[in-house]
C-alpha positions, 0 to 999 in steps of 0.5 A: 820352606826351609830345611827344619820346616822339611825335617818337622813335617818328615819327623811327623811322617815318621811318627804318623807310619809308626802309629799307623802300623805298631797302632795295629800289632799293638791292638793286636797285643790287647786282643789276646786277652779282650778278644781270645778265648784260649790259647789256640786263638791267642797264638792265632792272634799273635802270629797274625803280626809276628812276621811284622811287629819288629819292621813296624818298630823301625819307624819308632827308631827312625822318628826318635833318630831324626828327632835327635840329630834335626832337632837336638833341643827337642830331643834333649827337652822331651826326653829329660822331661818325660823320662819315665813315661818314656821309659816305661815305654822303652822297657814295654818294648824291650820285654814285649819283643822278648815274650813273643821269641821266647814265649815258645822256648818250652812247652810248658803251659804256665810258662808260655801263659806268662809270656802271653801275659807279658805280651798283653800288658806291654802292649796295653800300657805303650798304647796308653802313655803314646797318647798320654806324651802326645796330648802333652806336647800339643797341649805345653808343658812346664817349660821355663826360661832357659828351655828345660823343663821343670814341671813333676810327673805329676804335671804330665797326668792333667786330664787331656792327658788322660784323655789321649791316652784313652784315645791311642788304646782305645783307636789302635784297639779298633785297628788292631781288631779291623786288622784281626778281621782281616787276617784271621778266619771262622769264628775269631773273624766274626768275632773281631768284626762285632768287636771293632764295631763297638770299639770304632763307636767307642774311639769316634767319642773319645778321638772326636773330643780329643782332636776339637779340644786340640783344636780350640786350644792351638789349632788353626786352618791346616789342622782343622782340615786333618780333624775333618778328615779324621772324623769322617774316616772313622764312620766309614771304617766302622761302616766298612767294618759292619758290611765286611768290608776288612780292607777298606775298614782297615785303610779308613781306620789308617787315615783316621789315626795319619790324620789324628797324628797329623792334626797334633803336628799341624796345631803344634807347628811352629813350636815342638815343645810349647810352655805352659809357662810363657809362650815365650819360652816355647822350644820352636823348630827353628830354634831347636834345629840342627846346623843347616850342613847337618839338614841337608846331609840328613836330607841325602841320606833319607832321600836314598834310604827312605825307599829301600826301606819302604821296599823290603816292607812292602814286600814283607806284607805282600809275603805274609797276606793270607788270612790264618785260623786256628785250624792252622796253629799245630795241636788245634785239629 
C-alpha cells in the first residue's frame, strides 16, 4: 500500500469523524426549530453542543488541510468546481459560529430570537449541500481532458444530488435527536425519542436508495460490505432508540453514517474526482497526489498529532456528559 492510498483512507477517516460528530450539532441546530417549542428549550437545545460544536469543526479543517497538501489536484478540481456550494457552506459556518457567541450579548428577546434563526438556517443548509457535493464526487463530474472542470452549478443539482443532500439532513437530523434524547431530560427527551423514531424510518429510505445507487453505479466488494453494515446499523439505532436505549442508539446512528462515508469513499477509490465525461479524464489518487518526501512528512506529523487531539476531545465529552433540561437554563424555575 503505498503513501497516497494511506493518505486517501486517513482523508476518508477525517471527513467520516467530522460527519459523525458536526452530523449530530448540526441535527442539533435543525431541532431548535423542528423540535423546540419556545425558547427555554431552545437554549436547552443549543447548550447541549455548546461546549462542542467548535472541536467537532476541527475535523472539517483537518479533511480540508489534508486534501490540500496530499492531494494538490483534487483539492484544486473540487474546490474551483464546487465554488459556490462550498462557499455557502463556509459563510454557514462563519455566521453559525457567530449566532451561538453572540446570541446572548444582550438581553433583548427579538435579538436573541434572530441569532437563534440564524443558527437553525446555517445548520439546515451545511446539512443539505454536504450530501449534495458528496453524491456529486461519487457519481463524476464534468471533467475535461486537462483535469478542470468544466460543468455549471446547474450541472452539480441532478437528482442524486438531490437525493444526498436529503439523505445528510435527513440522518444527521435522526443523530442530532438521538444525541437530544441522550443529553436532554423530561419532557423535550420524550419528545426527541418519539421524533428520532420517524426521522430513522424516514433516513433508512432515503440512505437505503442512496448507498444501492451508488453501489450500482461504482461499487464494488469493499463497498457493498460498509452498505450492509449501514443498512443494518440503522434499524438497530431506531430499535435502541424505541427501547430507550440513547446510547446505543446513538453509537448505532454513528456507524450508520461512518459506514455511509465510508461506502462513497470505497466506491470512489481509486479515483477522487470521476468525469462523467470520459473515465479517462478521471483525477486518480496517484495521479493527484503530493511528492512522496511530502507524504511521508505528513505521514510523521499526523502520527504524533493525531493522538493528542484525539485526547483533549475525549476528554472534553467526558467533562460535559451529564443530561441538562429546562429546569437548568436561568429564567425557566
Amino acid at each position: 500500500m503505498q503513501l497516497h492510498d494511506v493518505w486517501f483512507a486517513v482523508i476518508a477517516v477525517l471527513w467520516t469523524g467530522y460527519f459523525f460528530l458536526e452530523g449530530f450539532d448540526f441535527g442539533v441546530g435543525v431541532l431548535t426549530r423542528l423540535l423546540a417549542r419556545d425558547r427555554g428549550e431552545r437554549r436547552v437545545l443549543i447548550n447541549t453542543i455548546g461546549p462542542v460544536w467548535d472541536g467537532n469543526e476541527v475535523w472539517l479543517i483537518s479533511a480540508a488541510g489534508a486534501t490540500f497538501a496530499a492531494f494538490p489536484d483534487w483539492y484544486a478540481t473540487l474546490f474551483s468546481g464546487f465554488y459556490l456550494p462550498l462557499l455557502l457552506i463556509l459563510v454557514c459556518l462563519i455566521v453559525r459560529g457567530v449566532a451561538f457567541e453572540y446570541r446572548a450579548k444582550r438581553p433583548e428577546t427579538s435579538w436573541q430570537n434572530r441569532w437563534e434563526a440564524a443558527v437553525f438556517v446555517t445548520s439546515l443548509l451545511p446539512a443539505f449541500l454536504w450530501g449534495l457535493v458528496f453524491a456529486n464526487i461519487t457519481w463524476g463530474v464534468p471533467i475535461g481532458s486537462d483535469k478542470n472542470y468544466t460543468g455549471t452549478l446547474g450541472d452539480l443539482l441532478g437528482p442524486y444530488a438531490l437525493l444526498g443532500g436529503l439523505v445528510t439532513l435527513v440522518l444527521f437530523t435522526f443523530h442530532g435527536s438521538v444525541f437530544t434524547a441522550l443529553k436532554t431530560t423530561g419532557d423535550i427527551r420524550a419528545r426527541a425519542r418519539r421524533l428520532a423514531t420517524l426521522l430513522g424510518v424516514a433516513s433508512a429510505v432515503l440512505t437505503g436508495l442512496f448507498l444501492v445507487l451508488a453501489q450500482r453505479h461504482t461499487g464494488g466488494t469493499a463497498s457493498l460490505v460498509t452498505l450492509v453494515a449501514a443498512l443494518v446499523a440503522l434499524p438497530v439505532a431506531v430499535l435502541a432508540n424505541t427501547a430507550g436505549r440513547e446510547g446505543w442508539a446513538f453509537a448505532f446512528s454513528g456507524v450508520t453514517i461512518a459506514a455511509t462515508v465510508a461506502t462513497l469513499f470505497l466506491a470512489l477509490f481509486p479515483d477522487v474526482m470521476p468525469s462523467s465525461l470520459d473515465p479517462r479524464w478521471s483525477l486518480t489518487a496517484q495521479d493527484a497526489a503530493s511528492n512522496p518526501y511530502t507524504l511521508r512528512i505528513m505521514t510523521w506529523c499526523a502520527a504524533f498529532a493525531t493522538p493528542l487531539v484525539l485526547l483533549y476531545q475525549g476528554w472534553t465529552y467526558w467533562v460535559f456528559r451529564k443530561r441538562i433540561g429546562t429546569q437548568h437554563i436561568a429564567g425557566n424555575h
